[in-house]
C-alpha positions as CSV (number, residue, x, y, z in Angstrom):
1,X,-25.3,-116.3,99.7
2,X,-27.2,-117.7,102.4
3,X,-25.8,-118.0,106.3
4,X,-25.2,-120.7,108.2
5,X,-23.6,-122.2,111.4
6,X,-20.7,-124.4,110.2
7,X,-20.4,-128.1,111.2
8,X,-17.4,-129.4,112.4
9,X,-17.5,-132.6,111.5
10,X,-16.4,-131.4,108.1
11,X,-12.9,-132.9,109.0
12,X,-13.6,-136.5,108.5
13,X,-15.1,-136.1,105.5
14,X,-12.2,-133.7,104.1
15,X,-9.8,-136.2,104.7
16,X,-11.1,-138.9,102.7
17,X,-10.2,-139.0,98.8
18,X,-7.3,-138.4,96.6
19,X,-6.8,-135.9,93.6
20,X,-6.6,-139.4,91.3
21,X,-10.1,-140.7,92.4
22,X,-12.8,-141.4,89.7
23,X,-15.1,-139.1,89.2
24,X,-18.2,-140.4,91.2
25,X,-21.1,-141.4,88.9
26,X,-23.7,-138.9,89.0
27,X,-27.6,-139.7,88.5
28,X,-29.4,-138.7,85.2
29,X,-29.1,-135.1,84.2
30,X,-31.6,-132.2,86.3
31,X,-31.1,-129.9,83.9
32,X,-29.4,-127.7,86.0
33,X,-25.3,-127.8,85.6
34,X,-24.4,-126.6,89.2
35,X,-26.7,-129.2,90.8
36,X,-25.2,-131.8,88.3
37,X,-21.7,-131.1,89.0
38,X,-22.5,-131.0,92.5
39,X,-25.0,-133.5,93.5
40,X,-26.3,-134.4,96.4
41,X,-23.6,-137.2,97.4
42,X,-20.8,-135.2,97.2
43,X,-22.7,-132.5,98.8
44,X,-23.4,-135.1,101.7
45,X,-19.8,-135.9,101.9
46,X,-19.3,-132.2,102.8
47,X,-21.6,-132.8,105.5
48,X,-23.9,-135.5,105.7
49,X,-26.8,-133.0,106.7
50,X,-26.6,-131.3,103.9
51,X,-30.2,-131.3,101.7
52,X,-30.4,-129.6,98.5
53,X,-32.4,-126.5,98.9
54,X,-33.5,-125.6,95.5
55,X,-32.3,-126.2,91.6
56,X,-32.1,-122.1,91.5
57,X,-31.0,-122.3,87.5
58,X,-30.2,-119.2,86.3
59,X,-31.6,-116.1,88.2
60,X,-32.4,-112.9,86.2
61,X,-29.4,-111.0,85.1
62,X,-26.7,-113.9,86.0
63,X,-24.7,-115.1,83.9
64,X,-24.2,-118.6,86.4
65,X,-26.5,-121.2,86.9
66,X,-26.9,-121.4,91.0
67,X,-27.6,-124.6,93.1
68,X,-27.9,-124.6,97.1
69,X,-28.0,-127.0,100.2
70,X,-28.4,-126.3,103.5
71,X,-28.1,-128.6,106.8
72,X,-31.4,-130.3,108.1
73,X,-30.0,-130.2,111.3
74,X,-30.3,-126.8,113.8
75,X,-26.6,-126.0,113.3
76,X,-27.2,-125.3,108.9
77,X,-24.6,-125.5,107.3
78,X,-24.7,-123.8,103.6
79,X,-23.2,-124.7,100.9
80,X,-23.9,-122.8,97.6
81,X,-22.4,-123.4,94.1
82,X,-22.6,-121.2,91.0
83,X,-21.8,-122.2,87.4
84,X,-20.5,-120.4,84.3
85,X,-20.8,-123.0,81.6
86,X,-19.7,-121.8,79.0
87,X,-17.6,-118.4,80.3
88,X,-16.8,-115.8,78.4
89,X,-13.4,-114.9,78.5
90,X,-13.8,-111.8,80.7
91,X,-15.8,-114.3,83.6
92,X,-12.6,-116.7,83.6
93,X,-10.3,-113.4,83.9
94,X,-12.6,-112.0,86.7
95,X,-12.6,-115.8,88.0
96,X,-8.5,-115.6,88.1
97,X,-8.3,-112.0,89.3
98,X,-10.3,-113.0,92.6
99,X,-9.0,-110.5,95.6
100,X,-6.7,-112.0,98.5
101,X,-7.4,-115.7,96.8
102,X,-4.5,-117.9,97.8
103,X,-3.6,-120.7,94.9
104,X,-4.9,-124.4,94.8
105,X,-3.1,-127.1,93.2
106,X,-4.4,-130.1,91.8
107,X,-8.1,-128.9,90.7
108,X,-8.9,-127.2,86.8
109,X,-6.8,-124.8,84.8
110,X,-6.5,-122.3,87.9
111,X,-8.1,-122.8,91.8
112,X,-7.8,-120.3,94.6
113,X,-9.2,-120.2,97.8
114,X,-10.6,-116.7,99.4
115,X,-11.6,-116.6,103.2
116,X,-14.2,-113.8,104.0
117,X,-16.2,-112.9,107.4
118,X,-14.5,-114.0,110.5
119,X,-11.7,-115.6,109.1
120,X,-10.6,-112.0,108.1
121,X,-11.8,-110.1,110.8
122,X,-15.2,-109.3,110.4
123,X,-17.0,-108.2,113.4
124,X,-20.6,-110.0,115.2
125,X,-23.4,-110.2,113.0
126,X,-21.6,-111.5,110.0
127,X,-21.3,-115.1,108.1
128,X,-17.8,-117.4,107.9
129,X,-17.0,-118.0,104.7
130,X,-14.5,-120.1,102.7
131,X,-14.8,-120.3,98.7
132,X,-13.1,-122.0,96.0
133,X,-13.0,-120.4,93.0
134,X,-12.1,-122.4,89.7
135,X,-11.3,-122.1,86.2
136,X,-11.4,-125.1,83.9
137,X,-12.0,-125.4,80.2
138,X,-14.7,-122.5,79.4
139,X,-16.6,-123.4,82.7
140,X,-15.5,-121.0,86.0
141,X,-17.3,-122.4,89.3
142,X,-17.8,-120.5,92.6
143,X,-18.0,-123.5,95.6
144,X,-18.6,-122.0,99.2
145,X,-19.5,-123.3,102.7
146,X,-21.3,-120.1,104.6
147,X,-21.7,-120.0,108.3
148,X,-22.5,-117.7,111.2
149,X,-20.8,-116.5,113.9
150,X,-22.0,-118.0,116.9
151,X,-24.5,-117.7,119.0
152,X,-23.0,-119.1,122.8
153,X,-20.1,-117.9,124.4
154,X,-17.5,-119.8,123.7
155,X,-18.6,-121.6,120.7
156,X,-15.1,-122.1,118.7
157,X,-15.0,-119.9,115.0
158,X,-15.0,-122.7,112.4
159,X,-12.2,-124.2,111.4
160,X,-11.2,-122.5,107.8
161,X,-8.5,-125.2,107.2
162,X,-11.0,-128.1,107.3
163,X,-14.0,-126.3,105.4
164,X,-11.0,-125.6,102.6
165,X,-10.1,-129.3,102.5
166,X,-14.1,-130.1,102.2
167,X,-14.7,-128.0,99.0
168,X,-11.6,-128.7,97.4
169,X,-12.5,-132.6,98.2
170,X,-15.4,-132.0,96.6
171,X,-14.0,-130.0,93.3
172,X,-12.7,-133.2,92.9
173,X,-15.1,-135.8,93.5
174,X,-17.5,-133.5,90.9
175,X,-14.3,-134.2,87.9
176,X,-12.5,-130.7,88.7
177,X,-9.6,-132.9,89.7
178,X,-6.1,-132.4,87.2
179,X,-4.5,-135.4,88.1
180,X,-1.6,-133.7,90.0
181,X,-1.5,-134.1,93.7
182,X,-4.0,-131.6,95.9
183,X,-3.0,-128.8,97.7
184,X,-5.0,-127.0,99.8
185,X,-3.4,-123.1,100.9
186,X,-3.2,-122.7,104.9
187,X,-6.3,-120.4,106.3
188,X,-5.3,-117.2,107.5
189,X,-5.5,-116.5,110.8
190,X,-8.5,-114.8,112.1
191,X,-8.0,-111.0,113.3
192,X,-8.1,-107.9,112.0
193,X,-6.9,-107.4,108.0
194,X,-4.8,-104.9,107.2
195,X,-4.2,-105.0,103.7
196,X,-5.7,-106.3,100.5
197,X,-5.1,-106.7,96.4
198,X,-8.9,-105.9,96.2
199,X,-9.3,-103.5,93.3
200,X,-11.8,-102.1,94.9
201,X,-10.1,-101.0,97.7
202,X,-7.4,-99.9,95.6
203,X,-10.0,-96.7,94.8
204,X,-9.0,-95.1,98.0
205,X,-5.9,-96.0,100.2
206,X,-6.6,-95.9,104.2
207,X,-3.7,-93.3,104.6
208,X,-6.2,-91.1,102.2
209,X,-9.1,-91.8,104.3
210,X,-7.3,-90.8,107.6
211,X,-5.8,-87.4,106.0
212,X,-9.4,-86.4,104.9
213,X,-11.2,-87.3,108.0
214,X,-8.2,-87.0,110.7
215,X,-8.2,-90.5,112.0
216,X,-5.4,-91.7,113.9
217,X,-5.8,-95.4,114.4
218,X,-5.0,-97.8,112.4
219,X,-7.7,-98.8,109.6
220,X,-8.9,-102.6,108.9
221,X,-9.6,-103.8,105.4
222,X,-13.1,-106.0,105.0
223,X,-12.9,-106.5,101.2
224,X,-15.3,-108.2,98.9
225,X,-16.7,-109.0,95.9
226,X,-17.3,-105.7,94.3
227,X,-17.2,-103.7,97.1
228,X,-14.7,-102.7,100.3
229,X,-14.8,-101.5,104.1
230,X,-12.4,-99.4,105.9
231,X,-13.3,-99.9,109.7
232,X,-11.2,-97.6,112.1
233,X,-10.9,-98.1,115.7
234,X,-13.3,-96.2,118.5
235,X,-16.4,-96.8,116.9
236,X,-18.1,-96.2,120.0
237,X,-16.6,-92.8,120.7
238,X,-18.0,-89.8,118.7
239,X,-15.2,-88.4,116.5
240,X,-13.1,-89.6,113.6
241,X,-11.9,-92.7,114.5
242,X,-15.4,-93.7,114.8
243,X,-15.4,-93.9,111.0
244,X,-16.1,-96.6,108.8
245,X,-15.9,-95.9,104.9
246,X,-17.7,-98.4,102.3
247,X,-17.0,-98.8,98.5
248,X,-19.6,-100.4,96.3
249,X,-18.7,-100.7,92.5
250,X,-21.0,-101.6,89.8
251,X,-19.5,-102.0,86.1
252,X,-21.9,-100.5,83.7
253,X,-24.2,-99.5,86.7
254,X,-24.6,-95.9,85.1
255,X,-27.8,-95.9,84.0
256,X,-29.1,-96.8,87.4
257,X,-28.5,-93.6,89.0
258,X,-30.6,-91.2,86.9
259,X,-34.1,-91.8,88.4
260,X,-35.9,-89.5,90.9
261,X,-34.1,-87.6,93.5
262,X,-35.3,-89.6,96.9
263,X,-36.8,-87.0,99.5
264,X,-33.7,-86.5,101.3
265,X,-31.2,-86.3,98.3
266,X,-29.2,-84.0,96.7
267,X,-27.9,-83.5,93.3
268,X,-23.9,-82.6,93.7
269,X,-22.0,-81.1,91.1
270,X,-18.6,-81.7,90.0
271,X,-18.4,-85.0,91.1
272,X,-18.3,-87.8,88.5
273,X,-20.9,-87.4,85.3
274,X,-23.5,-87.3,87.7
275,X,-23.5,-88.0,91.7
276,X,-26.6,-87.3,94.6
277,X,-25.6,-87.1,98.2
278,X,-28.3,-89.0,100.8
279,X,-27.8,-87.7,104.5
280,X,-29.2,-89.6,107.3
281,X,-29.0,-90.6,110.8
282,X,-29.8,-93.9,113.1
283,X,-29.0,-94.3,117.0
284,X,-25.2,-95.3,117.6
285,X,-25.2,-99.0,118.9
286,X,-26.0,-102.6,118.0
287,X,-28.0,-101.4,114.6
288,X,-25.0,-100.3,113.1
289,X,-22.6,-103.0,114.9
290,X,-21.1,-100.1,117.0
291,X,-20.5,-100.0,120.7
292,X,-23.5,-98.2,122.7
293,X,-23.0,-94.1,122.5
294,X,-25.9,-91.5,122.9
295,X,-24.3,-89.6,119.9
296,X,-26.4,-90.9,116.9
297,X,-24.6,-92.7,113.5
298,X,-24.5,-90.3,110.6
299,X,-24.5,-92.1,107.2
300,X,-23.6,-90.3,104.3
301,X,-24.2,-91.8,100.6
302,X,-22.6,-90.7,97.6
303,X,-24.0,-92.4,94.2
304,X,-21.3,-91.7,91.5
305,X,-22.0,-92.5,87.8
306,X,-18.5,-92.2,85.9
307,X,-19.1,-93.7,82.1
308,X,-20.7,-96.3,82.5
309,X,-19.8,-97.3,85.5
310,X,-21.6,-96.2,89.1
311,X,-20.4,-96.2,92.6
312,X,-21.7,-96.1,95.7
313,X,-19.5,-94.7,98.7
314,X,-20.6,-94.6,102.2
315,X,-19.2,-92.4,105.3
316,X,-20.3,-94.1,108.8
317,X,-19.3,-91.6,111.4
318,X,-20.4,-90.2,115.2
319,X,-19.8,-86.6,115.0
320,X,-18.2,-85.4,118.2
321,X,-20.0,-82.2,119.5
322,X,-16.2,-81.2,119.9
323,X,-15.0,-81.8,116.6
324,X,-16.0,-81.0,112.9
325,X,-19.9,-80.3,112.1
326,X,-21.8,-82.4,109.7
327,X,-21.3,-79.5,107.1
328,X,-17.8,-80.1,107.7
329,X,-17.9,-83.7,107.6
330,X,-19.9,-83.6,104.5
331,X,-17.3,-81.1,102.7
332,X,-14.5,-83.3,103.7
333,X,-16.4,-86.6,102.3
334,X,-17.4,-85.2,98.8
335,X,-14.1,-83.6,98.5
336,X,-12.6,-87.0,98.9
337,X,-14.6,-88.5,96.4
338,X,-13.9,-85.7,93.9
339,X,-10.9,-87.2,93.6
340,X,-11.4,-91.1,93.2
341,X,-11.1,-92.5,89.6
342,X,-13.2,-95.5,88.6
């Protein structure tokens, strides 16, 4: 995923087209699906900045082939699709389970539309993005526009209704269209997020969280692919609301974790098949996207291997001189994670 700052001209250009229109005629074949299906005119009726970037094919590992443009102009817009041709069966279930994705009519078998960074609450330092994830025939397609928060005050958030309409316009012009009339979902509204269908997140509830650590505000949800935040409030006063707890999972990730202990990791027992425990510390402030405080961040990592499946949970927490120690802390995080299934 590459970040960008997003252009708001997107809304002319979203307007324009029906679900019915032809397909448009695309030039002889690159080789690469994703930059076939979406070639550099439609990409340019996205925005008319946009250049391709690269004909990325299929990068080690993936399963999609990848194709990226990115605005000429200073403002770069990105715009990134990914491919799956021909899916498996499990990619156009994984396609179809996408977390908080909201349904689009009108494009493939099955459309949804997720929002992520700002649009759900994501704090400075992070991109805007809307995505349109589709299912048709044994081909699922990932279609995003990326941007990043910006850089003047006062510089409006983009506009996630009109970057929605400009990727599902685009699904369409590239032959995703049905035939049945296009609907685009609503955008939510940016602000905190509170809940989630994440599965991810569904490893550990925030009322859990705030019973093992003692938080007492309320907890916001930053969900993703594969992974989850819980951010509580007062993250610039030492204590436990300064906490914020990350979930990374990686299916059949297992065999990853059994290499050398780094220098400041330990083995812990009774966790999982196999777990190691990093402890460190970096100064509280903007490094961590945490108000200024002279009481350093303490990051604690917890690699789980389960099966064959591995997961990586993170504690982000001041520790108030006043409150629990980091032995405490420490007990209190890897007794938590005792009891998370996966």
């Amino acid at each position: 995923m590459v970040l960008a700052a997003l252009v708001f001209g997107l809304a002319a250009c979203a307007q324009g087209g029906s679900p019915s229109s032809p397909t448009q005629a695309k030039p002889a074949g690159s080789g690469n699906p994703a930059c076939d299906l979406i070639t550099p005119a439609i990409a340019a009726k996205v925005d008319p900045g946009l250049v391709q970037m690269g004909q990325n094919g299929k990068p080690a590992g993936s399963p999609a082939y990848q194709c990226s443009y990115m605005s000429k102009y200073e403002k770069v817009l990105a715009l990134s699709v990914s491919l799956i041709s021909p899916a498996s069966a499990a990619d156009i279930t994984d396609a179809k389970k996408a977390p908080d994705c909201s349904v689009v009519d009108g494009i493939g078998d099955f459309a949804c539309m997720q929002w992520t960074g700002w649009f759900r609450g994501e704090p400075g330092g992070a991109s805007a993005n809307t995505v349109l994830k589709a299912v048709k025939g044994k081909e699922s397609l990932d279609l995003r526009i990326v941007a990043t928060p910006p850089i003047a005050a006062g510089t409006p958030v983009p506009d996630g209704n009109v970057s929605a309409r400009a990727l599902a316009q685009a699904a369409v012009e590239a032959g995703w269209g049905n035939g049945t009339e296009l609907r685009v979902p609503p955008a939510p509204s940016t602000g905190p997020q509170t809940s989630t269908n994440s599965p991810v997140c569904a490893l550990v509830s925030a009322d859990a969280l705030k019973q093992a650590f003692g938080t007492t505000t309320q907890a916001q949800v930053l969900p993703g692919e594969g992974s989850c935040r819980y951010r509580f409030g007062a993250l610039g006063t030492p204590g436990p609301d300064s906490l914020v707890f990350a979930i990374e999972l990686h299916q059949g990730g297992a065999a990853a974790l059994p290499g050398p202990l780094p220098p400041d990791g330990h083995n812990i027992q009774g966790v999982g098949d196999k777990a190691t425990l990093i402890i460190r510390s970096e100064p509280g402030g903007p490094k961590s996207l945490r108000p200024p405080s002279d009481v350093p961040v303490t990051i604690m990592s917890l690699m789980v291997a389960r099966g064959q499946n591995m997961a990586i949970f993170t504690a982000q927490i001041q520790i108030s001189p006043q409150g629990p120690t980091e032995e405490q802390v420490k007990e209190q995080f890897v007794t938590l994670v005792k009891g998370i299934d996966f």
